[in-house]
Every structure is written in structure tokens, then in C-alpha cells.
N, C-alpha and C positions, 0 to 999 in steps of 0.2 A: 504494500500500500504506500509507504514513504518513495518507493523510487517512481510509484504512479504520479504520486504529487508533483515530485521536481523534474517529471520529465514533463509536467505539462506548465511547471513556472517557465523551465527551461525554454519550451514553445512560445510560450506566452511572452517571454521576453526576445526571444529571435522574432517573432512578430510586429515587435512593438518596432525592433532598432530598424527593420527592414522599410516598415511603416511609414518613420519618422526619415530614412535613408530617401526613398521615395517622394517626401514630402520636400525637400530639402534641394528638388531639384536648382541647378545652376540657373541663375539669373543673370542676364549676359549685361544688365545695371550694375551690377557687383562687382564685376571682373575688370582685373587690370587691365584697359585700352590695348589693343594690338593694331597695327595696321595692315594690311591686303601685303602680300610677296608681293614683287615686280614678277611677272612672267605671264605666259599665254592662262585664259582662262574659256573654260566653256561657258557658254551660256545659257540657261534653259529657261521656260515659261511655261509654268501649270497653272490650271484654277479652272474657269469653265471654261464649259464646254462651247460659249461662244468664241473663245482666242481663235478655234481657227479659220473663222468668218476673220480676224482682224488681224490679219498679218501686218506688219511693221516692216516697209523694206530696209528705213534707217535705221532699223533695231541690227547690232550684229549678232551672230552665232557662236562667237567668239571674238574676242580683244585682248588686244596684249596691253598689259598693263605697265607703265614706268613706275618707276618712284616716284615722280614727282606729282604720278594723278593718287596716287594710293589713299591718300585722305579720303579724297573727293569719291574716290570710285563707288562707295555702298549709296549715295545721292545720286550717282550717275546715273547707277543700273535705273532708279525708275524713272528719273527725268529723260534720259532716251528711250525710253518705252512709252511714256505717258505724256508727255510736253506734245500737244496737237498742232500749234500753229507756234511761231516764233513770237506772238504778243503774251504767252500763258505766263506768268511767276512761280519763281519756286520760292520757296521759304522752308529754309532746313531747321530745325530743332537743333538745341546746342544737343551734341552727343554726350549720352554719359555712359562710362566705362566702355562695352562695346556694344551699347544698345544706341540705336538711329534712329529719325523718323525726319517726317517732314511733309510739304504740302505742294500738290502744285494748282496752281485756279487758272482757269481758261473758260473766256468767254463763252457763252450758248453761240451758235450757230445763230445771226439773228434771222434766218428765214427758216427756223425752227421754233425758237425760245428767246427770252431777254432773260439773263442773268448766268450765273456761273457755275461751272461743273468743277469740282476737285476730286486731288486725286490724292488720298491722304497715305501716307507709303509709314511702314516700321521695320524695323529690321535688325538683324544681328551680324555683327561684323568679327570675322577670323583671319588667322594667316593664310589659310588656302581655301576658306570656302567662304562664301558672304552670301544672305538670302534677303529676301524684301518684299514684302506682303503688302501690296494695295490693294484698298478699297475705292469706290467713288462714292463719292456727296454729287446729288443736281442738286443744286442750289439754282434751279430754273424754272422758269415758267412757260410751259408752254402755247405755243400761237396757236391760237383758233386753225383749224384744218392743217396742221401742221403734218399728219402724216397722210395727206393726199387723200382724195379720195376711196382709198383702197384699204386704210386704216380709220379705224375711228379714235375721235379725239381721249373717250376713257382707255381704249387697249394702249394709245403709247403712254398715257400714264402712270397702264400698269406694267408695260415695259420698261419704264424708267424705273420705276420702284424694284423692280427684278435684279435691273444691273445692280443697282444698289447692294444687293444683298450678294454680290457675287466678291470674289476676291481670288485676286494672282498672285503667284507668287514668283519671283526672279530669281534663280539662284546661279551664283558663280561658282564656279570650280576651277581651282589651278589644277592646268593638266602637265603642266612643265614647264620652260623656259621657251620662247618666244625665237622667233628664226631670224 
């Protein structure tokens, strides 16, 4: 009976430490700053399943990365995926430890909507891998018969609300040194 007991404190306590091990996940706010290697990096893009209606031809497949962009590169990834016309802003978040985020806003389409779409980006920044997870905000309004007469005006609203809830994620990958 007594080895029944402490075999099941013992449990009990390998449960607890595994528990609390689990909970205690890394927080990439905690961690000491590292910046991106210099070298070739792949690049990928998952989330929905609309990406690939939205190919990006200035998006590249891979970039080589210098020292001197390494800072910049975890804002890069989604400002060159998600920056639509050369008037959008970005606004980065001061970074802490090696967690990132930041904003980008661009104008509606005005023979769509009057107001602004963002594209709010977070992310976690390493020496050989860095990812970044946008969402979008409309911050728009839509024009009366804006989706033609082929849509009606509640479907693209509820299309819009749709994107909304969608989210990408960008991640780099050093795959070696650069040619």
C-alpha cells in the first residue's frame, strides 16, 4: 500500500512539473534580440485558401539577405507582400526582445470604398528562421453597387468580413549562403 501511494505522489508530481514545463512555453518578448544571418533565405506563404487567387509577382520566392537589411528584414517580409500601391504606410512597432509587429494602411480603392484597409503583421524573429502573421482590418466603406451588378451590395460585405477573419503567415528560412 505505501509504494501504491508514492508511486502515485510520484505521478502526481511528474504531472505537475511536465504541466507547468508546458505552460512555460518560450515567449519570443523574453528573449534576448537576435538578428536574421546574412545568406539566401526561402520564402513561403500559408493561410487561406484565397492566396492563391492573389499571387504577388513582387513578392520573391527567395532573397538573399545582407547584413545591413537584417534588422529590417522581419518588417520587410510583410511590407513586400502586403504594401498594395506605393501611397500605403507602414508603421512598425518598437520591437521587443524578438517579438515584431507593425501596421500597414492603404487607401480603399475609391471606385470600390472611401477609407482604409490595414494590414496588421506580428511576428517572431531568429537566426535562421523568421515568420509573420497578418491579418487585415477594412476600415472601409463600401460604395453603393460596388460589386457590379453581379454581386450584391450585403454579399461583398460579407466578403469583406470573411477576409477579415483570414490570416497569413510569411515565413523565412535560411537555406545557406547566397551565390
Amino acid at each position: 500500500m505505501k509504494n501504491s501511494t508514492s508511486a502515485r505522489l510520484l505521478c502526481g508530481a511528474l504531472l505537475l512539473v511536465a504541466a507547468q514545463a508546458c505552460s512555460e512555453m518560450s515567449d519570443p518578448a523574453n528573449e534576448t534580440p537576435v538578428e536574421p544571418e546574412p545568406g539566401l533565405y526561402k520564402i513561403t506563404v500559408s493561410g487561406a485558401g484565397l492566396l492563391k487567387h492573389a499571387k504577388n509577382d513582387k513578392a520573391p520566392e527567395t532573397f538573399c539577405l545582407t547584413e545591413i537589411q537584417s534588422a529590417a528584414f522581419p518588417h520587410l517580409l510583410a511590407e513586400n507582400y502586403y504594401k498594395l500601391h506605393y501611397a500605403c504606410t507602414n508603421a512598425r512597432a518598437p520591437r521587443v526582445g524578438n517579438a515584431i509587429g507593425g501596421e500597414i494602411s492603404c487607401a480603399a480603392d475609391p471606385k470600390m470604398a472611401s477609407g482604409v484597409n490595414r494590414f496588421i503583421y506580428d511576428g517572431v524573429v531568429g537566426r535562421e528562421k523568421t515568420s509573420v502573421e497578418v491579418r487585415m482590418n477594412m476600415d472601409a466603406e463600401l460604395n453603393p453597387g460596388a460589386g457590379g451588378a453581379e454581386v450584391s451590395d450585403a454579399q461583398m460585405k460579407m466578403a469583406m468580413k470573411a477576409m477579415e477573419r483570414m490570416r497569413f503567415v510569411i515565413e523565412a528560412v535560411r537555406t545557406g549562403d547566397c551565390d
